[in-house]
PyMOL Python script that loads the backbone (N, CA, C, O; Angstrom):
from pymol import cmd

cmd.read_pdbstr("""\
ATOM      1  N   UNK A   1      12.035  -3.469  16.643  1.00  0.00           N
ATOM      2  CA  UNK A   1      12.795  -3.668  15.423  1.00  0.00           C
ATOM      3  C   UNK A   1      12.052  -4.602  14.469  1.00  0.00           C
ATOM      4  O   UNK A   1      11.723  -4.493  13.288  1.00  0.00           O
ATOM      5  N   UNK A   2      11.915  -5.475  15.311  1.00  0.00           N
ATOM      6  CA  UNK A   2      11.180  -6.937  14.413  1.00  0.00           C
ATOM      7  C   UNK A   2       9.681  -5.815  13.410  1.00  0.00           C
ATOM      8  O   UNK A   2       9.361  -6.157  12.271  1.00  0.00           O
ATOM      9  N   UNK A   3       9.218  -4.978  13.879  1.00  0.00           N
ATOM     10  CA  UNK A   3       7.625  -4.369  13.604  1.00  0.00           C
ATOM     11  C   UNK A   3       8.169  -3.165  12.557  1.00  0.00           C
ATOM     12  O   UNK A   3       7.496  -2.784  11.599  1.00  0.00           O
ATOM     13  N   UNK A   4       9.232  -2.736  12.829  1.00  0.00           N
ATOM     14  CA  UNK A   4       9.900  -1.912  11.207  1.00  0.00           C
ATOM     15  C   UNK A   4      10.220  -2.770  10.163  1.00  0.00           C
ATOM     16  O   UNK A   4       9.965  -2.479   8.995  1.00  0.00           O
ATOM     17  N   UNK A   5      10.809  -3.900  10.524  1.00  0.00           N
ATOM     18  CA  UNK A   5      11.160  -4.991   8.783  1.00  0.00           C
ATOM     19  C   UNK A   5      10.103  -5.483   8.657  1.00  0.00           C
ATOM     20  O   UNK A   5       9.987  -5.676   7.447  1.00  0.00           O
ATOM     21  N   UNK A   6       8.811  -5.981   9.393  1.00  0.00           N
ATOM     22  CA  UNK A   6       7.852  -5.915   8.732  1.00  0.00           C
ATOM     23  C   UNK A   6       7.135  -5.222   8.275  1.00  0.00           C
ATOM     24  O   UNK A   6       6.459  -5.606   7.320  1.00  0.00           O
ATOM     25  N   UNK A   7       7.023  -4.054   8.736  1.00  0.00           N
ATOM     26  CA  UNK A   7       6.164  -2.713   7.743  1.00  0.00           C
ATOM     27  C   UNK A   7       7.176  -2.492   6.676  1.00  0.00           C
ATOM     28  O   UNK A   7       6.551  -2.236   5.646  1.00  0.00           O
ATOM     29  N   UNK A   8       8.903  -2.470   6.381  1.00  0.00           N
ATOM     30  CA  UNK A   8       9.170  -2.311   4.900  1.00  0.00           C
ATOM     31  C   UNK A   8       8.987  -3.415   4.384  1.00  0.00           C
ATOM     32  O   UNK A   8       9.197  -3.444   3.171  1.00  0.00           O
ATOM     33  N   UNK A   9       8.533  -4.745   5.059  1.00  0.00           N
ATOM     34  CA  UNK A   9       8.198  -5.752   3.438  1.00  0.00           C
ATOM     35  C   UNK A   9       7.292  -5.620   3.670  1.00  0.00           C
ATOM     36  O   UNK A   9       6.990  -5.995   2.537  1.00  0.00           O
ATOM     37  N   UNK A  10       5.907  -5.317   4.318  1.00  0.00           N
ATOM     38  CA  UNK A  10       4.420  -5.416   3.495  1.00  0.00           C
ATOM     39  C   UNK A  10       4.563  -4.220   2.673  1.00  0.00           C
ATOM     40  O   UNK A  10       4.316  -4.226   1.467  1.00  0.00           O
ATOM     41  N   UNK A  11       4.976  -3.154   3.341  1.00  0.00           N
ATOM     42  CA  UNK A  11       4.997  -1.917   2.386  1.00  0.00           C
ATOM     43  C   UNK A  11       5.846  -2.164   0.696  1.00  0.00           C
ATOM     44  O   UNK A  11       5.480  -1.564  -0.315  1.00  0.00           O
ATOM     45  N   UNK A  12       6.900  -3.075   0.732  1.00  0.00           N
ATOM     46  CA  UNK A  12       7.853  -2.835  -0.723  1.00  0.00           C
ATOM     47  C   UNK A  12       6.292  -4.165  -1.120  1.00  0.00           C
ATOM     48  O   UNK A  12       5.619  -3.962  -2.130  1.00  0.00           O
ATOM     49  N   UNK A  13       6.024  -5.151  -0.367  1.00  0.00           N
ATOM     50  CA  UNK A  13       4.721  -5.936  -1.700  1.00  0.00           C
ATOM     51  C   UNK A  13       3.704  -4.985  -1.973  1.00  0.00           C
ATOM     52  O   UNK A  13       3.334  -4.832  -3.136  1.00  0.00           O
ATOM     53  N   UNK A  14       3.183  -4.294  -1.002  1.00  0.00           N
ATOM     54  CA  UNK A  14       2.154  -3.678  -1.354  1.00  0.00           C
ATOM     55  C   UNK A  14       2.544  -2.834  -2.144  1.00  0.00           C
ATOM     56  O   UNK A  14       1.573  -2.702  -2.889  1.00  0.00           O
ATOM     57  N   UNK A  15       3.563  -1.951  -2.599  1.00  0.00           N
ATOM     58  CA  UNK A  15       3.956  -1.198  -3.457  1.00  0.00           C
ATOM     59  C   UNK A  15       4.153  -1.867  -4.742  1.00  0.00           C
ATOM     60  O   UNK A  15       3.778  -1.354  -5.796  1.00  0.00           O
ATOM     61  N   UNK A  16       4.759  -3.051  -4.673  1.00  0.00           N
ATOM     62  CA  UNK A  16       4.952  -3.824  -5.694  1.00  0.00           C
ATOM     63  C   UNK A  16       3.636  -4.449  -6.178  1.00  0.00           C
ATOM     64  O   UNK A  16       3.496  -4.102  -7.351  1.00  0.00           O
ATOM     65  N   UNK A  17       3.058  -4.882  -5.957  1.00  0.00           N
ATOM     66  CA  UNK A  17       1.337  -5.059  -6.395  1.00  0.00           C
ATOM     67  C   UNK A  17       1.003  -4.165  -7.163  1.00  0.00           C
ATOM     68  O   UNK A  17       0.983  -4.240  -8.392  1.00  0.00           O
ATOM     69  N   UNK A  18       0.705  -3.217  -6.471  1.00  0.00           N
ATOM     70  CA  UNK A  18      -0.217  -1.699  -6.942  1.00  0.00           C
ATOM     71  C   UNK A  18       0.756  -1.336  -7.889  1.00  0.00           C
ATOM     72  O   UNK A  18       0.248  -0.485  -8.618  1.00  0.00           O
ATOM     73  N   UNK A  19       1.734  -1.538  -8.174  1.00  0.00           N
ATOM     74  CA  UNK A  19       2.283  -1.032  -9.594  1.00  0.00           C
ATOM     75  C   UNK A  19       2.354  -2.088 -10.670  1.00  0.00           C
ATOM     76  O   UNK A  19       2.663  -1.768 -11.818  1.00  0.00           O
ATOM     77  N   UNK A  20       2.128  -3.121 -10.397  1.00  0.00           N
ATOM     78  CA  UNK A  20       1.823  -3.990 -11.105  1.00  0.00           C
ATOM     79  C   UNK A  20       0.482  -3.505 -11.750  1.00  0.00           C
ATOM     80  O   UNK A  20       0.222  -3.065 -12.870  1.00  0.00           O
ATOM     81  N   UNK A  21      -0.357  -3.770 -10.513  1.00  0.00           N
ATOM     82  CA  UNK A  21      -1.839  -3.431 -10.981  1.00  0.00           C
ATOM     83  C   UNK A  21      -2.203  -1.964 -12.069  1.00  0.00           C
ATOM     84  O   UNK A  21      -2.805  -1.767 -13.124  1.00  0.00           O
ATOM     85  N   UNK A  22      -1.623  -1.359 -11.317  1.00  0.00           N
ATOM     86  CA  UNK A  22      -1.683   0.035 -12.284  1.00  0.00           C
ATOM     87  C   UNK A  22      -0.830   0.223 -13.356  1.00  0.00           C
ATOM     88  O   UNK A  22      -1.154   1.003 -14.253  1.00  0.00           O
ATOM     89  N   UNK A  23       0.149  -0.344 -13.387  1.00  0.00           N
ATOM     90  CA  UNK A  23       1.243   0.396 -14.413  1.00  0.00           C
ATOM     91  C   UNK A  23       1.517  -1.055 -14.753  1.00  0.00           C
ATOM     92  O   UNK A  23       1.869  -0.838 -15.912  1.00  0.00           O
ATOM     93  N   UNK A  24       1.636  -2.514 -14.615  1.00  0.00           N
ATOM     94  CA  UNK A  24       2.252  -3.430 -15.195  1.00  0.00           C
ATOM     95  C   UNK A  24       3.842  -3.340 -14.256  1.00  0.00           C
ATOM     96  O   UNK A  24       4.350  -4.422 -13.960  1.00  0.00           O
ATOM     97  N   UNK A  25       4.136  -2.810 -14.080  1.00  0.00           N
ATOM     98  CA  UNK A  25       5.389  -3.400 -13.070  1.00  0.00           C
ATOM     99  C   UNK A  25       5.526  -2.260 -12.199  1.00  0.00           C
ATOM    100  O   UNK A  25       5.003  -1.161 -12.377  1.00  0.00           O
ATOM    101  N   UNK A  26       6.515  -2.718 -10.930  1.00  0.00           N
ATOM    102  CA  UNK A  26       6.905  -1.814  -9.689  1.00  0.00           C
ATOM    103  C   UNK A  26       7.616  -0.623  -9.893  1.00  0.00           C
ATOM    104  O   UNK A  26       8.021  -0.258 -10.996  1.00  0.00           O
ATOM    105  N   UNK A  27       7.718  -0.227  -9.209  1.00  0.00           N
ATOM    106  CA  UNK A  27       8.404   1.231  -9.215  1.00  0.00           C
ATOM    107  C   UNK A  27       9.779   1.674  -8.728  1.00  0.00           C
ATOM    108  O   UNK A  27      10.358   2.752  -8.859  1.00  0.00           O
ATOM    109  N   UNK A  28      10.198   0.358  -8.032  1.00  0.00           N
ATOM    110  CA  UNK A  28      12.066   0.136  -7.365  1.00  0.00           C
ATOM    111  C   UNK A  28      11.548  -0.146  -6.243  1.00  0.00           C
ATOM    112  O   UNK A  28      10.382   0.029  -5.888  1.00  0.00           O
ATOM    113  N   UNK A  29      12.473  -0.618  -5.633  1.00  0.00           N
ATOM    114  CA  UNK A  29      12.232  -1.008  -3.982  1.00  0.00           C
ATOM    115  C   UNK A  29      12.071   0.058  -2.984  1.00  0.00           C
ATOM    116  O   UNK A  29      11.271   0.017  -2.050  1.00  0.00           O
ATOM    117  N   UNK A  30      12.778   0.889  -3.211  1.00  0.00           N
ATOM    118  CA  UNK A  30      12.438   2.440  -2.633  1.00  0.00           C
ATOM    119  C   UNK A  30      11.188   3.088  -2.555  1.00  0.00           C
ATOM    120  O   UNK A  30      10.698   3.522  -1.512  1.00  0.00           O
ATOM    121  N   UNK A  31      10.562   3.156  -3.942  1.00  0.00           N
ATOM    122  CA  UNK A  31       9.594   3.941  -4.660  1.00  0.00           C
ATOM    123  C   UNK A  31       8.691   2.848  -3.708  1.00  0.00           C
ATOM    124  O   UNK A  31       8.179   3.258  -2.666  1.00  0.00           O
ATOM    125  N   UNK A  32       8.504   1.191  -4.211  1.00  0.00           N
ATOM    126  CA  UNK A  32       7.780   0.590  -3.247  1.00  0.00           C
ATOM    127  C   UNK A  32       7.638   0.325  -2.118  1.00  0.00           C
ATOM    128  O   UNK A  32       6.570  -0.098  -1.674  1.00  0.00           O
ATOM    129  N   UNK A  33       8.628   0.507  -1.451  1.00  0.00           N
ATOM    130  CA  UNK A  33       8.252   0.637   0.285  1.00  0.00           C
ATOM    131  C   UNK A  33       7.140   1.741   0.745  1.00  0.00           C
ATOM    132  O   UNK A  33       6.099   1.610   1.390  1.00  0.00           O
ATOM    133  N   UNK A  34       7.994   3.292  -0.052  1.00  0.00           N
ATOM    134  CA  UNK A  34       7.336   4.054   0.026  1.00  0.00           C
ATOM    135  C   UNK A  34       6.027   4.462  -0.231  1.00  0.00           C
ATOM    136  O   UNK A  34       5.501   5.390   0.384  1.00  0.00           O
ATOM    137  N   UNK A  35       5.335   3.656  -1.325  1.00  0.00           N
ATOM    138  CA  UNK A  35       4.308   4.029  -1.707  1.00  0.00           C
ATOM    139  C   UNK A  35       3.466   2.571  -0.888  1.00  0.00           C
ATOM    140  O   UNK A  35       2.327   2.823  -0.496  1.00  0.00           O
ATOM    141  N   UNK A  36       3.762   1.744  -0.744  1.00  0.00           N
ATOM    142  CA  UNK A  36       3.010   0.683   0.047  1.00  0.00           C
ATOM    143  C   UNK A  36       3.128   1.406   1.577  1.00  0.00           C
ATOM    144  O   UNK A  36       2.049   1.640   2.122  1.00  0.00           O
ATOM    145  N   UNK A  37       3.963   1.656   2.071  1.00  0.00           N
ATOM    146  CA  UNK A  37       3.727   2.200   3.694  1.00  0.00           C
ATOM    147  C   UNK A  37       2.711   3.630   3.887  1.00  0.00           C
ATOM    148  O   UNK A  37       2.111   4.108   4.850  1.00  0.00           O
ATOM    149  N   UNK A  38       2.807   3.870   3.006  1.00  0.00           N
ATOM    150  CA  UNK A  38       2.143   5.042   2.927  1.00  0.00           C
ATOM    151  C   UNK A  38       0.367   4.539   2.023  1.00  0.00           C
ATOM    152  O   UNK A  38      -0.555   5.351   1.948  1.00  0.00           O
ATOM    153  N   UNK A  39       0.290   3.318   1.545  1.00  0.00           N
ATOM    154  CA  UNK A  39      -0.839   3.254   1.270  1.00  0.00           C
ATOM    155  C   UNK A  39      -1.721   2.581   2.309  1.00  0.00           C
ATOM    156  O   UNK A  39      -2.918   2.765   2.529  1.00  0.00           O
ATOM    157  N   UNK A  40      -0.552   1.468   3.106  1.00  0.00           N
ATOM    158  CA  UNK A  40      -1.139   0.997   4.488  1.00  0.00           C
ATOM    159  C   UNK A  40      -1.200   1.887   5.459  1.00  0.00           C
ATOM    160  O   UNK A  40      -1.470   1.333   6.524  1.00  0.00           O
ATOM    161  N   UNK A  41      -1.095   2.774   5.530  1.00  0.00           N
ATOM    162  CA  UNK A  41      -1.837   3.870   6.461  1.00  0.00           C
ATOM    163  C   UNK A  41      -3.155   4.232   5.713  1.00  0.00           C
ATOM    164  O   UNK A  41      -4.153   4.204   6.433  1.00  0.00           O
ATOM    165  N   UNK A  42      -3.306   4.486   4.723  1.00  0.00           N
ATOM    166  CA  UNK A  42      -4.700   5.108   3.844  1.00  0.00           C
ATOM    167  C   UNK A  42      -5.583   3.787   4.057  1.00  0.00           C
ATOM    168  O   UNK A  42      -6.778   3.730   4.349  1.00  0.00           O
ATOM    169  N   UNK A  43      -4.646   2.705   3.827  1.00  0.00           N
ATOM    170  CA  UNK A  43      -5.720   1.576   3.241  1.00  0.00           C
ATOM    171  C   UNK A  43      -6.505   1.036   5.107  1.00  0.00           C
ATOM    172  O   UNK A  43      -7.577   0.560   5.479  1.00  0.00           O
ATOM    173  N   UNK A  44      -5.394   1.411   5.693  1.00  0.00           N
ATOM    174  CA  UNK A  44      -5.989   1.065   7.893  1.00  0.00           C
ATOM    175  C   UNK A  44      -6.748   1.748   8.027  1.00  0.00           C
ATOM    176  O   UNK A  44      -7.697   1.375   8.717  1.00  0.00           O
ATOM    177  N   UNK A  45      -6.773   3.420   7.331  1.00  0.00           N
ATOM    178  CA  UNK A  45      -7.463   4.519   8.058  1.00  0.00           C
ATOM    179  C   UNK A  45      -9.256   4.288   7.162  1.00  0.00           C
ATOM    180  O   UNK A  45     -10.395   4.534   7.557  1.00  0.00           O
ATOM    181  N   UNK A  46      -8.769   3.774   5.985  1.00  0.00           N
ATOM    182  CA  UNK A  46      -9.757   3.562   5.093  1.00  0.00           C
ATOM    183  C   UNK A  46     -11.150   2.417   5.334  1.00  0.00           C
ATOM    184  O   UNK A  46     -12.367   2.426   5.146  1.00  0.00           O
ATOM    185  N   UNK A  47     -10.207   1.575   5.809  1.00  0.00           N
ATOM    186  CA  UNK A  47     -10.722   0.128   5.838  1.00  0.00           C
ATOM    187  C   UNK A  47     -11.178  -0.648   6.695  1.00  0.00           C
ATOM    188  O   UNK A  47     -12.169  -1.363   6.844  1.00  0.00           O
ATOM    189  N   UNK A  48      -9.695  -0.203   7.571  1.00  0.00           N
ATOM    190  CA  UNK A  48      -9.629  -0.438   9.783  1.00  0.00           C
ATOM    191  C   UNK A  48     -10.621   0.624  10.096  1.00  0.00           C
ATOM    192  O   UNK A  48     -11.722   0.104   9.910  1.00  0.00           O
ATOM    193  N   UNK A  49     -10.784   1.924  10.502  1.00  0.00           N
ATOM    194  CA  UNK A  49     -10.766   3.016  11.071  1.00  0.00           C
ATOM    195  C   UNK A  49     -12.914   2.863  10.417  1.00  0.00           C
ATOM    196  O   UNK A  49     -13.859   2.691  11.187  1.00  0.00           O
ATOM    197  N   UNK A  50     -12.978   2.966   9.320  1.00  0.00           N
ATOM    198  CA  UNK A  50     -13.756   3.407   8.510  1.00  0.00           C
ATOM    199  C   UNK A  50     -14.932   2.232   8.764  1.00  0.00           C
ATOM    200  O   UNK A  50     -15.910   2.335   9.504  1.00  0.00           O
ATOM    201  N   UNK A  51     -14.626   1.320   8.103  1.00  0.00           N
ATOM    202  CA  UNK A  51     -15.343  -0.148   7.850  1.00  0.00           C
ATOM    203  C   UNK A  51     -15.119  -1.043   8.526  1.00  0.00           C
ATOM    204  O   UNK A  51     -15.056  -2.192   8.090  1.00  0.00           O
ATOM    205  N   UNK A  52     -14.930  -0.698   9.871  1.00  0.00           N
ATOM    206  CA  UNK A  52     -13.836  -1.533  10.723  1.00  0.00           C
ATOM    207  C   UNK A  52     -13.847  -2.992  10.378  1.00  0.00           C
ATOM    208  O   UNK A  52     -14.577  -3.851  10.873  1.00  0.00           O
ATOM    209  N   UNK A  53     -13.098  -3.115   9.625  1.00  0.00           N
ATOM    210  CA  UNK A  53     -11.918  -4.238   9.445  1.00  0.00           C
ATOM    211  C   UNK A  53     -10.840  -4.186   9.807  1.00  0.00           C
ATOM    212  O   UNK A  53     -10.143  -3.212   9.524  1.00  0.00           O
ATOM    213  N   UNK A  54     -10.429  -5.104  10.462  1.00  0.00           N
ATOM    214  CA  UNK A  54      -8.943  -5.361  10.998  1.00  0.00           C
ATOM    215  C   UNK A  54      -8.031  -6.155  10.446  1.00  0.00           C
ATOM    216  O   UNK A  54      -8.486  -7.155   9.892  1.00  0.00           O
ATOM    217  N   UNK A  55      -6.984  -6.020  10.433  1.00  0.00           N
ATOM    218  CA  UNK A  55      -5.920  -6.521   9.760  1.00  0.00           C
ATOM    219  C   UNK A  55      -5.327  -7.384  10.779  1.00  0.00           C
ATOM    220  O   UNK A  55      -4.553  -6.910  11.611  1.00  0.00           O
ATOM    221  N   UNK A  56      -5.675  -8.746  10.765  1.00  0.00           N
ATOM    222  CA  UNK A  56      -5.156  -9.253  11.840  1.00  0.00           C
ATOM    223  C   UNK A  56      -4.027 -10.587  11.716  1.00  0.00           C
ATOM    224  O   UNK A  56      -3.739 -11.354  12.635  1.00  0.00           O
ATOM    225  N   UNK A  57      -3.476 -10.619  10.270  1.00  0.00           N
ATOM    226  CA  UNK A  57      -2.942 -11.405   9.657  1.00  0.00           C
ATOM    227  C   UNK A  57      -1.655 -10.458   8.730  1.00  0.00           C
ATOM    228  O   UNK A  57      -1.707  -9.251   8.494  1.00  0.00           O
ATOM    229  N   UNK A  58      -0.734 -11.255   8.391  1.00  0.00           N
ATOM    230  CA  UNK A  58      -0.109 -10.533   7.194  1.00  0.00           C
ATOM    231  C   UNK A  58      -0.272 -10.514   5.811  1.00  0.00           C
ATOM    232  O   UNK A  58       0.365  -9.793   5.044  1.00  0.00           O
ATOM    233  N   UNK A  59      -1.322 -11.490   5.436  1.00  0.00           N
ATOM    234  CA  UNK A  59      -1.915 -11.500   4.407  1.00  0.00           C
ATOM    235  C   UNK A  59      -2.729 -10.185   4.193  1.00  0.00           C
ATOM    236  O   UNK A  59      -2.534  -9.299   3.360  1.00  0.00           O
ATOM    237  N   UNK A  60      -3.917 -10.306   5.382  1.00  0.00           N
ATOM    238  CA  UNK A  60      -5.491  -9.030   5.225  1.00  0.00           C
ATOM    239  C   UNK A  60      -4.196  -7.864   5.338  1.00  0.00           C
ATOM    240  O   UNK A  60      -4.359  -7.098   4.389  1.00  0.00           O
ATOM    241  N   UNK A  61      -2.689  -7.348   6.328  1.00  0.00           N
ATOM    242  CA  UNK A  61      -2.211  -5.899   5.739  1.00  0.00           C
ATOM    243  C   UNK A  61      -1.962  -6.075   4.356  1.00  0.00           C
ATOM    244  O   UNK A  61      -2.396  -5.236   3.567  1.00  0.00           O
ATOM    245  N   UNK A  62      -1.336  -7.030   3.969  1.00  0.00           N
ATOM    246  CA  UNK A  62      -0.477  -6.809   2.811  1.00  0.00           C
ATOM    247  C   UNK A  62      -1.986  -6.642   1.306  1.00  0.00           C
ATOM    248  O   UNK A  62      -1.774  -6.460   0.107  1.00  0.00           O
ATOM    249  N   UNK A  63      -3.335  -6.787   1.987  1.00  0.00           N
ATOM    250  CA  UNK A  63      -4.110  -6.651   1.181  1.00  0.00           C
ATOM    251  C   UNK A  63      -4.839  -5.221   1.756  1.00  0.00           C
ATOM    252  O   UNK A  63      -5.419  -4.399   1.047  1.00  0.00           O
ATOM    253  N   UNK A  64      -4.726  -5.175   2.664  1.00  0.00           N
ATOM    254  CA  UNK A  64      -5.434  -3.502   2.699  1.00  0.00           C
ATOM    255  C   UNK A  64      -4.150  -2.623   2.292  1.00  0.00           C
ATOM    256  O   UNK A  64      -4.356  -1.574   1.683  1.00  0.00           O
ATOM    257  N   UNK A  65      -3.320  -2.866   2.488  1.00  0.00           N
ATOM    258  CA  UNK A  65      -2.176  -1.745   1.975  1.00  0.00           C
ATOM    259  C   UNK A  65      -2.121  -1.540   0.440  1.00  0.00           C
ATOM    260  O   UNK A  65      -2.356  -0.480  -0.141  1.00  0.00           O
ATOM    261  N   UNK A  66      -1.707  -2.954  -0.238  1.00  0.00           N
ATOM    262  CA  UNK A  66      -1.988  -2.950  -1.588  1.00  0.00           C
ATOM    263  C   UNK A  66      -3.148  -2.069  -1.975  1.00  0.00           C
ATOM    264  O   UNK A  66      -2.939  -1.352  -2.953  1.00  0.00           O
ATOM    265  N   UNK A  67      -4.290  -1.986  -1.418  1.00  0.00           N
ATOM    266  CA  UNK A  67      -5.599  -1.391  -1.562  1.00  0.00           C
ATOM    267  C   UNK A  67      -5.224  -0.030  -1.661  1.00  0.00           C
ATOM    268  O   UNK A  67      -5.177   0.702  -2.650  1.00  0.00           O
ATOM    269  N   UNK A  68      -4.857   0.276   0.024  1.00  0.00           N
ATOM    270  CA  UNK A  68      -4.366   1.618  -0.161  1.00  0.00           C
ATOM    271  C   UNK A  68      -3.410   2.406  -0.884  1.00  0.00           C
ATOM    272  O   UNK A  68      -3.114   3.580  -0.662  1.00  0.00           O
ATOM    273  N   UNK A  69      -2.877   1.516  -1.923  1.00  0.00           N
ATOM    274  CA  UNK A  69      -1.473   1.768  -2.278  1.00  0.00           C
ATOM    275  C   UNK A  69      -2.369   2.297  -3.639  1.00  0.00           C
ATOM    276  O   UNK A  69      -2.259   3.469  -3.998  1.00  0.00           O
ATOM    277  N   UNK A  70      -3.022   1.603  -4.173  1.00  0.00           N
ATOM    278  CA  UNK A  70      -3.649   1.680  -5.562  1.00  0.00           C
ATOM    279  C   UNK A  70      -4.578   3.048  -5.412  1.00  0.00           C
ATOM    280  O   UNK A  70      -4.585   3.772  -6.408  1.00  0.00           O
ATOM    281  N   UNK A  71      -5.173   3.373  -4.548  1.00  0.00           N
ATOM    282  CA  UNK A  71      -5.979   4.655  -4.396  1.00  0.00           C
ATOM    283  C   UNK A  71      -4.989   5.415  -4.243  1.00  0.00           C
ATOM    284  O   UNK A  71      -5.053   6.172  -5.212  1.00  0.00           O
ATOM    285  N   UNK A  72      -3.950   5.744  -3.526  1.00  0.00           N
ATOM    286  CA  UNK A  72      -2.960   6.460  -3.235  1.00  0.00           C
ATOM    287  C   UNK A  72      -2.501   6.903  -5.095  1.00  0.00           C
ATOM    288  O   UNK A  72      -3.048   7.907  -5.549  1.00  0.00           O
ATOM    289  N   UNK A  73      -1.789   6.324  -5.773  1.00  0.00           N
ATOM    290  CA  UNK A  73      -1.282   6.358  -7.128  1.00  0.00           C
ATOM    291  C   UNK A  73      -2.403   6.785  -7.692  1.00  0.00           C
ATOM    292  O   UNK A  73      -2.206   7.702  -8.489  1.00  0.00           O
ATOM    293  N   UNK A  74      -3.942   6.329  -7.523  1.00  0.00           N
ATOM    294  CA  UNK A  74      -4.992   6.657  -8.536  1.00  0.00           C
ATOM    295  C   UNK A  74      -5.224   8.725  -8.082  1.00  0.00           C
ATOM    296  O   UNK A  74      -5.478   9.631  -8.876  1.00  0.00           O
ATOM    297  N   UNK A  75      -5.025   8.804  -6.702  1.00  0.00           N
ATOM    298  CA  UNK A  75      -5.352  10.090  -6.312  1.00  0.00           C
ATOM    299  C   UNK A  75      -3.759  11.185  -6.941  1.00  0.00           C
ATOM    300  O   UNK A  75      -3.641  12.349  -7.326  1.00  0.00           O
ATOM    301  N   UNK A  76      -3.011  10.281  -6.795  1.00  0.00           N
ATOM    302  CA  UNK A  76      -1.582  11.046  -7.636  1.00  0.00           C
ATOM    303  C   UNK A  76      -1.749  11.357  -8.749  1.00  0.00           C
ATOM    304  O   UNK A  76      -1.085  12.320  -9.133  1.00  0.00           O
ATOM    305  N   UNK A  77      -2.559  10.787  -9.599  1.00  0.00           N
ATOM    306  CA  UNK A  77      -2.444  10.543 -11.297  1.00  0.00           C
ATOM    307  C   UNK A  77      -3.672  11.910 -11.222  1.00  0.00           C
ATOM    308  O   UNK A  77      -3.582  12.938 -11.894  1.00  0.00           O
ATOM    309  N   UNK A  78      -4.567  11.657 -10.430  1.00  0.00           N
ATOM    310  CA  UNK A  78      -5.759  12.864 -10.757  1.00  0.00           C
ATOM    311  C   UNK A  78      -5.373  14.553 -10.392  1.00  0.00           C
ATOM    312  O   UNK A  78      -5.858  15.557 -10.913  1.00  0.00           O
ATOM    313  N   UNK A  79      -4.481  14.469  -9.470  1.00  0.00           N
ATOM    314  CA  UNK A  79      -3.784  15.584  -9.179  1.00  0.00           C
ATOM    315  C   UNK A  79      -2.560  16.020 -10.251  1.00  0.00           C
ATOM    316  O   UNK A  79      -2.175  17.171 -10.457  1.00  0.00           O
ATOM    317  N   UNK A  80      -2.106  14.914 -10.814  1.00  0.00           N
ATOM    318  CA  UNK A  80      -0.627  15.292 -11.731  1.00  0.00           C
ATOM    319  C   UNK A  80      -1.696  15.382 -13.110  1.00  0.00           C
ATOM    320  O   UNK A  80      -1.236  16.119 -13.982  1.00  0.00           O
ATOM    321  N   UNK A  81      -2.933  14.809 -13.424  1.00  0.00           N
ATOM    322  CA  UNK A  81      -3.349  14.948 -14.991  1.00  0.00           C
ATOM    323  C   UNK A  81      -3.145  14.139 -15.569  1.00  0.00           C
ATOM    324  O   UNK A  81      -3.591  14.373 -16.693  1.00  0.00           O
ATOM    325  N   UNK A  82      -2.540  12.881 -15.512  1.00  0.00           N
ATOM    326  CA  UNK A  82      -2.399  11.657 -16.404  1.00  0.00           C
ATOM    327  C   UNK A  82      -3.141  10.547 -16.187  1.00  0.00           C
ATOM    328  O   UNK A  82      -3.013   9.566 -16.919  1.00  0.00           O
TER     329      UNK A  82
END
""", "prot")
cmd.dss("prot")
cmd.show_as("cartoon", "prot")
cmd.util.cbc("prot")
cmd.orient("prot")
């Protein structure tokens, strides 16, 4: 239990970041969980997996997710055209 409320708050900051970063503000708490949990998988598989770096803090996820969160939205925008 304790390892799900922490993946929805790194996921709603990391969502909340990356829409900051990209757009100037977040996207709802929803929209940001979602798009941060889903960028900390891209940003582990990217970063962990790839370049092996490990996330061994809640700071380094909440910064590889953010990471992944921002490529995630940048690969959305190239597929939608905007």
């Amino acid at each position: 239990m304790h390892h799900i409320l922490l993946s929805l708050f790194i996921g709603a900051i990391a969502g909340w970041l990356a829409g900051l970063i990209i757009k100037g503000r977040g996207f709802g708490l929803i929209a940001n969980i979602i798009v941060g949990i889903i960028g900390g998988w891209l940003g582990g598989e990217l970063f962990g997996n790839k370049l092996n770096v490990t996330s061994s803090n809640t700071v380094n996820e909440i910064f590889c997710a953010t990471l992944g969160a921002i490529i995630l939205i940048g690969l959305l925008r190239l597929i939608r055209g905007k």
